[in-house]
C-alpha positions as a Markdown table, in Angstrom:
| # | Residue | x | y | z |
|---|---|---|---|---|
| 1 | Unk | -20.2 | 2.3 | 13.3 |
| 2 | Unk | -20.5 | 3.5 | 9.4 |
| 3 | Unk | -17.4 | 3.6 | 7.4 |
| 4 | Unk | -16.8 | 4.5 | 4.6 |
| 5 | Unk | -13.8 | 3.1 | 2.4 |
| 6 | Unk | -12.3 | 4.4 | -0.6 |
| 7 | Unk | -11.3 | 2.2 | -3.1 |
| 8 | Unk | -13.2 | -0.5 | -1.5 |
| 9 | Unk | -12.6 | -2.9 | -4.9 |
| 10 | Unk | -8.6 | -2.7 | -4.4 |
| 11 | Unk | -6.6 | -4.9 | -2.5 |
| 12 | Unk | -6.1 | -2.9 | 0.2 |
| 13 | Unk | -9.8 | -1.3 | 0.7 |
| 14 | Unk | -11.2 | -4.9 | -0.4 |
| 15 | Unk | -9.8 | -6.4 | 2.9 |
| 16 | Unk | -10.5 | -3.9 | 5.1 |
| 17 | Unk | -14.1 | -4.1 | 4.2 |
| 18 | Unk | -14.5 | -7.4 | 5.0 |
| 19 | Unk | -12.8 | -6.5 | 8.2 |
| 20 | Unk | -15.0 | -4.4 | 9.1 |
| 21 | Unk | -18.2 | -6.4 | 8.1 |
| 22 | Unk | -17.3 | -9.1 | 10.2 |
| 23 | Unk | -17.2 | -6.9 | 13.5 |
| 24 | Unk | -20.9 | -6.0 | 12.6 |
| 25 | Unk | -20.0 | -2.4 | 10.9 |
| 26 | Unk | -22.4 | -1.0 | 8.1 |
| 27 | Unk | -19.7 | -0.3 | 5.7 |
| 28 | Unk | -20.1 | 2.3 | 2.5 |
| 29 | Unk | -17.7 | 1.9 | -0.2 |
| 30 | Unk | -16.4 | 4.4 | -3.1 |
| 31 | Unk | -16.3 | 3.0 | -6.2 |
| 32 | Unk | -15.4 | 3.8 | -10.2 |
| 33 | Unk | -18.0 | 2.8 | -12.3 |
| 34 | Unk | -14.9 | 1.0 | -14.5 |
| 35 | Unk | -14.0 | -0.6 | -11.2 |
| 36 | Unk | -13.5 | -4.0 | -11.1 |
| 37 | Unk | -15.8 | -5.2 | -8.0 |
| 38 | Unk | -14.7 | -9.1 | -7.6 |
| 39 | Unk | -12.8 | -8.5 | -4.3 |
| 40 | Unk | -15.8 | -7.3 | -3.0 |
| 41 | Unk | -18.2 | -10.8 | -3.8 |
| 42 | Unk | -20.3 | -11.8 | -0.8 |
| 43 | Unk | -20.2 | -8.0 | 0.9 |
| 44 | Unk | -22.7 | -6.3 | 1.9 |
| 45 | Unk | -20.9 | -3.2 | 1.1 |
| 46 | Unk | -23.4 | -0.3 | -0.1 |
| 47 | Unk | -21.4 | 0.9 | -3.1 |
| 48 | Unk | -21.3 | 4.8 | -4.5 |
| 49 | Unk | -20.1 | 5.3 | -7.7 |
| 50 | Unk | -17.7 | 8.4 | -8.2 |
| 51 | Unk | -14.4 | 9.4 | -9.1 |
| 52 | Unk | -11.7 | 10.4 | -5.9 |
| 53 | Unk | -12.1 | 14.1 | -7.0 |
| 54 | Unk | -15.8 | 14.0 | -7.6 |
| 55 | Unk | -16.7 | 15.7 | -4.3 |
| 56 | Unk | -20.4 | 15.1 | -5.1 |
| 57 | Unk | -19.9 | 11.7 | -5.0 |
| 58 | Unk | -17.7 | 12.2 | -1.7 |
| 59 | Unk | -20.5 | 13.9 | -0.4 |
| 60 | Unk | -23.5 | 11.1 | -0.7 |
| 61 | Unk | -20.8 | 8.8 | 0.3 |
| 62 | Unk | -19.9 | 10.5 | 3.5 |
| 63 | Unk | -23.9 | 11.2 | 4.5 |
| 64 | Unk | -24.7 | 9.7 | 8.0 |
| 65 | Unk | -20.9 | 8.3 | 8.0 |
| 66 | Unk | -18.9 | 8.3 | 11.4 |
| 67 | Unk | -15.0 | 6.9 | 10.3 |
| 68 | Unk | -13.6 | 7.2 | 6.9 |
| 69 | Unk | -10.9 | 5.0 | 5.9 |
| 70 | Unk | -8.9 | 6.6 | 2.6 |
| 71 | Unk | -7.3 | 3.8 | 0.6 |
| 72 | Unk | -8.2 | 4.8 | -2.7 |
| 73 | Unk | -4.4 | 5.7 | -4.3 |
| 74 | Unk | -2.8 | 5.0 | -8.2 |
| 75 | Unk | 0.1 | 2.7 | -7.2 |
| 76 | Unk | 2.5 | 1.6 | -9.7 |
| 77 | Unk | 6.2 | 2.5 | -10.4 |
| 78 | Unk | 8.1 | 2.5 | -14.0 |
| 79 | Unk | 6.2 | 3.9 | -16.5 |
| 80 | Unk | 3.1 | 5.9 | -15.3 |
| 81 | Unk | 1.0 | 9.0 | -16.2 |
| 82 | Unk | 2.5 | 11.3 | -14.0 |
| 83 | Unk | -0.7 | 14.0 | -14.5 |
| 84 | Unk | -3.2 | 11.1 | -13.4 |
| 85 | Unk | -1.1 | 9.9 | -10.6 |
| 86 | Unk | -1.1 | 13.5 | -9.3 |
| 87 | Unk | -4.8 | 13.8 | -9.4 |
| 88 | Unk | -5.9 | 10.7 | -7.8 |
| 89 | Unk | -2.8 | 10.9 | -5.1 |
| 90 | Unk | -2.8 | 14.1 | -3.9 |
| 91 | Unk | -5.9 | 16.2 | -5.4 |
| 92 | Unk | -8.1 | 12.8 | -4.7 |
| 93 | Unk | -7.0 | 13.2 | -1.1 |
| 94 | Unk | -7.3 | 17.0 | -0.6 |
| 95 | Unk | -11.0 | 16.7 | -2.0 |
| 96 | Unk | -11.4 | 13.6 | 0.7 |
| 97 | Unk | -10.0 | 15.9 | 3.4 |
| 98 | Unk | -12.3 | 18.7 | 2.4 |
| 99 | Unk | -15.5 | 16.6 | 2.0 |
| 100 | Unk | -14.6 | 15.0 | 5.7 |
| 101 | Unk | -14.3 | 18.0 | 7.2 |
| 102 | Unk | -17.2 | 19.5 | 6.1 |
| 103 | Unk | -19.4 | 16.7 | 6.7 |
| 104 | Unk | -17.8 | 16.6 | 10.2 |
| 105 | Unk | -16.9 | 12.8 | 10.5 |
| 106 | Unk | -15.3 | 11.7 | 13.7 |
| 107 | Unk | -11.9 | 10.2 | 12.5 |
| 108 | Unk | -10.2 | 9.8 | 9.1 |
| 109 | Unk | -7.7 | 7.1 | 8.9 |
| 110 | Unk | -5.4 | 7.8 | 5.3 |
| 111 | Unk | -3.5 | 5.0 | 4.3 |
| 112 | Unk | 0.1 | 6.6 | 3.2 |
| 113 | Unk | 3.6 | 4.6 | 2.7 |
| 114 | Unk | 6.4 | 4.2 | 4.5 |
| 115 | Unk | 7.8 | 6.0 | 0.9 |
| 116 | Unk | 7.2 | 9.3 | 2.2 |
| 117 | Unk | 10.3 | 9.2 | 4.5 |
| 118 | Unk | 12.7 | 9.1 | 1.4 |
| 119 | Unk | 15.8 | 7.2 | 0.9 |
| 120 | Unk | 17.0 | 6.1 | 4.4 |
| 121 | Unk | 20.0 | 5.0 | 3.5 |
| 122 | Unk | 19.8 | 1.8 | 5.1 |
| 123 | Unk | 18.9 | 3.3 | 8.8 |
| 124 | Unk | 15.9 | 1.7 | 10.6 |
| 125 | Unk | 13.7 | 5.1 | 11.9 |
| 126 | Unk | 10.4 | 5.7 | 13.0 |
| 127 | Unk | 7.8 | 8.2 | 13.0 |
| 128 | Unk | 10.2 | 10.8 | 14.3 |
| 129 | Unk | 12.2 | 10.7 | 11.3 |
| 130 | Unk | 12.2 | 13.5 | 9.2 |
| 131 | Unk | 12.8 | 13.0 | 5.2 |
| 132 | Unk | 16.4 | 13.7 | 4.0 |
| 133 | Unk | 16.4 | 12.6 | 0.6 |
| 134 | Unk | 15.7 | 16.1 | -1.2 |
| 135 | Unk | 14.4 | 14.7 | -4.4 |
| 136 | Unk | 12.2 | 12.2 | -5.2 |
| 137 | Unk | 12.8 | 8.4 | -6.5 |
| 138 | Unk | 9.9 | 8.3 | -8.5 |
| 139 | Unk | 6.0 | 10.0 | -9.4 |
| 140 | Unk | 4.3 | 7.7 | -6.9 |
| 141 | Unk | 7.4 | 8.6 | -4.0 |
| 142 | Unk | 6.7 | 12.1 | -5.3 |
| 143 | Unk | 2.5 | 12.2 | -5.2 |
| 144 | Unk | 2.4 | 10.5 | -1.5 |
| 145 | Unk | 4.8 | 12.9 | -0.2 |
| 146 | Unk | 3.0 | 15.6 | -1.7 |
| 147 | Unk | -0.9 | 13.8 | -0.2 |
| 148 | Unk | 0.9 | 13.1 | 3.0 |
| 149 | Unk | 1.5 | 16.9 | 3.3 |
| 150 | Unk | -2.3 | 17.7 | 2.7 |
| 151 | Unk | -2.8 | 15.4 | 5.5 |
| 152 | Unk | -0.6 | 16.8 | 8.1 |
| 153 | Unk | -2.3 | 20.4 | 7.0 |
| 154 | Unk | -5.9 | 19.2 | 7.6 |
| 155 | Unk | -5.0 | 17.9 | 11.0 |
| 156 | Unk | -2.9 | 20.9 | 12.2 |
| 157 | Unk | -6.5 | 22.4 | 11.3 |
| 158 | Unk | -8.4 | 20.5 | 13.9 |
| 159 | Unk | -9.5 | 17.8 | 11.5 |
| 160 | Unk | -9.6 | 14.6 | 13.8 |
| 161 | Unk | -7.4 | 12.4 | 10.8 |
| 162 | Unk | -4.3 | 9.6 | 11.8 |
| 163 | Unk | -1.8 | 8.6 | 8.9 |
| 164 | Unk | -1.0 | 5.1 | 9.0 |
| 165 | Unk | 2.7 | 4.2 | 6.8 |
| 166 | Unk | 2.5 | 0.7 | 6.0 |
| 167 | Unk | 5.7 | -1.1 | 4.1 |
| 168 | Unk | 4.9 | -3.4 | 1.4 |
| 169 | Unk | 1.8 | -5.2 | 1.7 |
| 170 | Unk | 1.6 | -8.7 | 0.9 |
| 171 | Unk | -1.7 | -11.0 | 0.7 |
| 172 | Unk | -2.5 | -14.1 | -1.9 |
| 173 | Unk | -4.4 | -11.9 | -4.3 |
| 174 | Unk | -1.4 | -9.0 | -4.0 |
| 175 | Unk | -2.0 | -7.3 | -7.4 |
| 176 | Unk | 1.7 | -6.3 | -7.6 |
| 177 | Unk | 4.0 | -9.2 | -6.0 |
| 178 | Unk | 0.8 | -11.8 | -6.5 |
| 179 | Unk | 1.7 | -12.7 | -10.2 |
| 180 | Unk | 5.5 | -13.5 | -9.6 |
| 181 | Unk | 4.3 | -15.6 | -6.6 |
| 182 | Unk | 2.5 | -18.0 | -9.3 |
| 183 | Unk | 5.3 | -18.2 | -11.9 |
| 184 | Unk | 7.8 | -19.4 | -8.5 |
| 185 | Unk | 4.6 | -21.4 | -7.6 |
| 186 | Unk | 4.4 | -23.1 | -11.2 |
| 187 | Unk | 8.1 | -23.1 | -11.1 |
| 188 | Unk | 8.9 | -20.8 | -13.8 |
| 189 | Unk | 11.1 | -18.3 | -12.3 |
| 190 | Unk | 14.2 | -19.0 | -12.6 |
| 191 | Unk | 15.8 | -15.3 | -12.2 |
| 192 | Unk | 15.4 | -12.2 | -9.9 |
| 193 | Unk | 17.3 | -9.3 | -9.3 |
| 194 | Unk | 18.2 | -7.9 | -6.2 |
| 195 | Unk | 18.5 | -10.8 | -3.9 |
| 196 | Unk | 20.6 | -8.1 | -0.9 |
| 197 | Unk | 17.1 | -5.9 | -1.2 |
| 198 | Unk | 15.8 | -5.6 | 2.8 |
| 199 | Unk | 12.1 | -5.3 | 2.3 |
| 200 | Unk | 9.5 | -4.4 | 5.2 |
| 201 | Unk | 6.0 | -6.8 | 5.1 |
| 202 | Unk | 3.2 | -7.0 | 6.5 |
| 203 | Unk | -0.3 | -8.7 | 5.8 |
| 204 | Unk | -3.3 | -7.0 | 3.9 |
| 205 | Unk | -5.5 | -8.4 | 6.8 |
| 206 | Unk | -3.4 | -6.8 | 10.3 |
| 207 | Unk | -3.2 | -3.4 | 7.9 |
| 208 | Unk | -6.9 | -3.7 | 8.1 |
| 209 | Unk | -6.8 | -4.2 | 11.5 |
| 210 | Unk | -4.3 | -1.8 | 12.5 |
| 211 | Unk | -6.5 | 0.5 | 10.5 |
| 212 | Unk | -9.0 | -0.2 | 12.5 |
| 213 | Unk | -7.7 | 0.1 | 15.7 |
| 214 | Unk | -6.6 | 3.6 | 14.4 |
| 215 | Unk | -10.2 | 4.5 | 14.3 |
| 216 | Unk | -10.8 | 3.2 | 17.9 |
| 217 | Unk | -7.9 | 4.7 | 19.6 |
| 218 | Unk | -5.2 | 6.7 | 17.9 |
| 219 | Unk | -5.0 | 10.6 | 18.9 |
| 220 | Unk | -5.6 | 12.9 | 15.8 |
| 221 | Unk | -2.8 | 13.7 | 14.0 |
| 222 | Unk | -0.9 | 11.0 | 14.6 |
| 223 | Unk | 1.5 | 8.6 | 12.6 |
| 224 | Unk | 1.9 | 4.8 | 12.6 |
| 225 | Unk | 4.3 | 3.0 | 10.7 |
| 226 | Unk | 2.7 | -0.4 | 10.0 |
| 227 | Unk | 5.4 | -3.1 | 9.4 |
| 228 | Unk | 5.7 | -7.0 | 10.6 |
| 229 | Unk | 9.1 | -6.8 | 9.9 |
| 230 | Unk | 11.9 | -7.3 | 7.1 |
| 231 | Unk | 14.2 | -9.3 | 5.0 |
| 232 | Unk | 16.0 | -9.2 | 1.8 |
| 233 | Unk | 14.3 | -10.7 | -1.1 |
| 234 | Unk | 17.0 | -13.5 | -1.1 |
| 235 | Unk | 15.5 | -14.6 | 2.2 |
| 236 | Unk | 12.6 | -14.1 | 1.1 |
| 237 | Unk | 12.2 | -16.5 | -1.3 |
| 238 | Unk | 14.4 | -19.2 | 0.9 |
| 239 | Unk | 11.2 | -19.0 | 3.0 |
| 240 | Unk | 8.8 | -20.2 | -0.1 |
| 241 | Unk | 11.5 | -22.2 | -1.1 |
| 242 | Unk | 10.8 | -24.1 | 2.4 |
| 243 | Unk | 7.2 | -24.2 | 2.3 |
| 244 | Unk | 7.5 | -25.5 | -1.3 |
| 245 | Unk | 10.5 | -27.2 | -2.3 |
| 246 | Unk | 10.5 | -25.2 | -5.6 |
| 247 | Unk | 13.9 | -24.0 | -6.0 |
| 248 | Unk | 14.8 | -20.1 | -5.5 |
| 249 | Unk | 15.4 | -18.3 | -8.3 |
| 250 | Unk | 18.4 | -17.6 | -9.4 |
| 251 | Unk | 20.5 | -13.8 | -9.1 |
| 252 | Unk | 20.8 | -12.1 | -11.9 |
| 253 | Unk | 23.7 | -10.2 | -12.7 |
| 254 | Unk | 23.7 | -6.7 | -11.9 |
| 255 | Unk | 25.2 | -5.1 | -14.6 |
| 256 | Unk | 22.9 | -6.7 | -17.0 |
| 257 | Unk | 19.9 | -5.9 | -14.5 |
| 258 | Unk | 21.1 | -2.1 | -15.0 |
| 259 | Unk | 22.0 | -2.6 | -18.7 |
| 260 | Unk | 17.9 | -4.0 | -19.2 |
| 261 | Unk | 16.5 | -1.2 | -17.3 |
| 262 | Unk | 18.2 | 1.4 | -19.3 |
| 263 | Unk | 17.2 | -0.2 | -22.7 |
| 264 | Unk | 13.2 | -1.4 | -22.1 |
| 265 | Unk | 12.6 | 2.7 | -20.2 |
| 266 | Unk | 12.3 | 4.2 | -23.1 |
| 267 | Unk | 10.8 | 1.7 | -25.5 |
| 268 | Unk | 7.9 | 0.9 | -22.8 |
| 269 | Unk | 7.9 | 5.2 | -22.6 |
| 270 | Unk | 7.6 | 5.0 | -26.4 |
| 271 | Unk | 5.2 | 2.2 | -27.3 |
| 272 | Unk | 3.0 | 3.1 | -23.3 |
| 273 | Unk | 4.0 | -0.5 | -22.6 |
| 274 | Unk | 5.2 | -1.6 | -18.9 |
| 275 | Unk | 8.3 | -3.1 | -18.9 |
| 276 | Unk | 9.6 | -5.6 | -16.6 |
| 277 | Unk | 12.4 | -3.4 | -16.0 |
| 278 | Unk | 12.5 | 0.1 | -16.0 |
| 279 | Unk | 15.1 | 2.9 | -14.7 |
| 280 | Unk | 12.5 | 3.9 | -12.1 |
| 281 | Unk | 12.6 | -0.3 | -11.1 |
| 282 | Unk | 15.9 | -0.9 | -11.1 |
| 283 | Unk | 16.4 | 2.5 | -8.5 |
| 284 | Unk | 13.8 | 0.6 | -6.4 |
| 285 | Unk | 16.0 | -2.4 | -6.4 |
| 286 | Unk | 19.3 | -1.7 | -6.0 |
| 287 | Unk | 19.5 | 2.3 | -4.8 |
| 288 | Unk | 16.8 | 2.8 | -2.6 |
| 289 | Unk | 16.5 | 1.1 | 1.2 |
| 290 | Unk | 13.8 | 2.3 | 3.7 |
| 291 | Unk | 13.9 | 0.4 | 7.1 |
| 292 | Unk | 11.2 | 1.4 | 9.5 |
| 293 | Unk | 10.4 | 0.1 | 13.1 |
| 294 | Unk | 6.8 | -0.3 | 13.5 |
| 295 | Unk | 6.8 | -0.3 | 17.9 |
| 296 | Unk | 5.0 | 2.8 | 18.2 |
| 297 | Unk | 1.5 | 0.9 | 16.7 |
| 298 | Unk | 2.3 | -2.1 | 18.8 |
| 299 | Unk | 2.4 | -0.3 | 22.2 |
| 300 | Unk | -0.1 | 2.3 | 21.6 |
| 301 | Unk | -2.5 | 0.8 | 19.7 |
| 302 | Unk | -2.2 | -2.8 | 20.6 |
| 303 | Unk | -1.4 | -3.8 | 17.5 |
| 304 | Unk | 0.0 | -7.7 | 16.9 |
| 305 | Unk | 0.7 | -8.4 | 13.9 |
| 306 | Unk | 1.5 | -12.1 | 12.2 |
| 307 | Unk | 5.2 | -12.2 | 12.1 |
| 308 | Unk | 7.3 | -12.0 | 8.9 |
| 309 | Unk | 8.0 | -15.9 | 8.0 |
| 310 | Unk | 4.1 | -16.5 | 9.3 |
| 311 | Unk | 2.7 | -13.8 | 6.6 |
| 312 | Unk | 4.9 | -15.0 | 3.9 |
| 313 | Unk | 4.1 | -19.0 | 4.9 |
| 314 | Unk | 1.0 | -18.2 | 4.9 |
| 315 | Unk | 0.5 | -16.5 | 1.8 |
| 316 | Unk | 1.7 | -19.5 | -0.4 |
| 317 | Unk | -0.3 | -22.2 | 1.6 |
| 318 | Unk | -3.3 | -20.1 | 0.5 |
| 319 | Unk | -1.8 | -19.6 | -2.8 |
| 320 | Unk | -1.7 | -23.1 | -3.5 |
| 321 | Unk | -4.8 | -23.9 | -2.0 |
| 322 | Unk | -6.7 | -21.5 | -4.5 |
| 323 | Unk | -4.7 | -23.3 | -7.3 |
């Protein structure tokens, strides 16, 4: 097979291309030219250089390709530029879409977010579940929705694509969660908010492979919520805490949590400076629980992932390997 991955330098997109290198797969990857291509040492990717939106570049990209696997997304929450998060979200998709199905691929697998079934309130759903909440929590919550609907368009047009929803990824070079992993790892974090927070996991590498069985076998159209598993953060950490004897960190106080959030917003909005605390964070933290159940990819795709405490173990023996 030839695949072609966008954002093949990100965490997500790296992994899968290594995935599918080692099952023998000539494997095409979409690239910025400001892209940062260390994830992708000892590939044998053949790299294109182009922006999401650039549909030339989409087109030499997709030339001769069979499967393409969409990671390429802006992912942060807090303080973001809402404009540019809209362009590479939902326009970058709709021009993947587009480019796909006039090149007349065989299967697109888009990598979405369990985010795009809103606030549910605490109540574990599946792919059946239809979204609720009637606003939105946040530009990225807001810009998947939105990408996820382009999807669903294409493939009521005939365009052979599969959606897969993952919950939050986790990996030992995890751009988001990775750095607070190596402050609790040097044993300088002695605080963190939200300890009650249920959070669904699952490893970079069985994404990859669940994208992958995707391509083999899912029907088009289809959705599959990709998810080991959850536990609060609290547990979380009692799980590293295990592996490591470094102490859990401390729970901060609430109100303070909220106080924080409310003060840094607009100073980070002010100087364009990322706080560790936002509104938008704090929402994420103490507001907002999305539970999924993740059977549907096990039974019809075969999926198996590493279990929750397995990931997470892993992770920091790796972590600390590295160090």
């Amino acid at each position: 097979m030839k695949a072609l991955v966008t954002g093949a330098s990100g965490f997500t997109g790296s992994h899968l291309v290594r995935a599918l290198e080692q099952q023998g797969d000539l494997v095409v990857g979409l690239v910025r030219k400001s892209s940062n291509l260390a994830r992708l040492s000892n590939c044998n990717v053949q790299l294109v250089y182009g922006d999401i939106t650039d549909r030339d570049a989409l087109r030499r990209a997709m030339a001769g390709v069979d499967t393409v696997f969409h990671t390429a997304a802006y992912v942060e929450l807090g303080i973001v530029d809402e404009a540019e998060m809209e362009r590479v979200n939902v326009e970058g998709t709709r021009c993947v879409l587009e480019i796909a199905q006039a090149a007349g691929v065989s299967k697109v697998v888009y990598c979405s977010t369990i985010g795009v079934f809103g606030d549910t309130g605490g109540k574990l759903v599946n792919e059946t579940f239809k979204r609720t909440q009637t606003n939105f929590s946040s530009a990225y919550d807001r810009t998947k929705y939105q990408a996820q609907e382009w999807v669903d368009r294409f493939a009521a047009q005939g365009l052979p694509v599969v959606s897969l929803l993952p919950s939050g990824i986790f990996g030992a070079d995890d751009p988001h969660f990775g750095p607070v992993m190596q402050q609790f790892l040097k044993g300088r974090l002695k605080v963190w908010a939200g300890g009650d927070r249920i959070t669904g996991i699952v490893h970079v590498d069985d994404l990859a492979a669940a994208m992958i069985l995707a391509a083999a076998k899912s029907k088009p159209g289809e959705h599959y919520i990709i998810s080991a598993g959850e536990l609060t953060t609290r547990e979380m950490f009692e799980i590293f805490s295990q592996e490591t004897r470094i102490p859990a960190p401390t729970e901060a106080p609430k109100p303070l949590v909220r106080l924080l959030g409310n003060l840094l917003d607009p100073v980070g909005r002010l100087l364009k400076w990322q706080p560790p605390l936002s509104r938008e964070r704090v929402h994420y933290i103490y507001d907002r629980c999305v539970r999924v159940d993740a059977t549907k990819a096990c039974q019809e795709l075969g999926w198996h992932p590493r279990s929750v405490s397995q990931t997470l173990s892993e992770i920091v023996r790796t972590m600390q390997a590295a160090s």
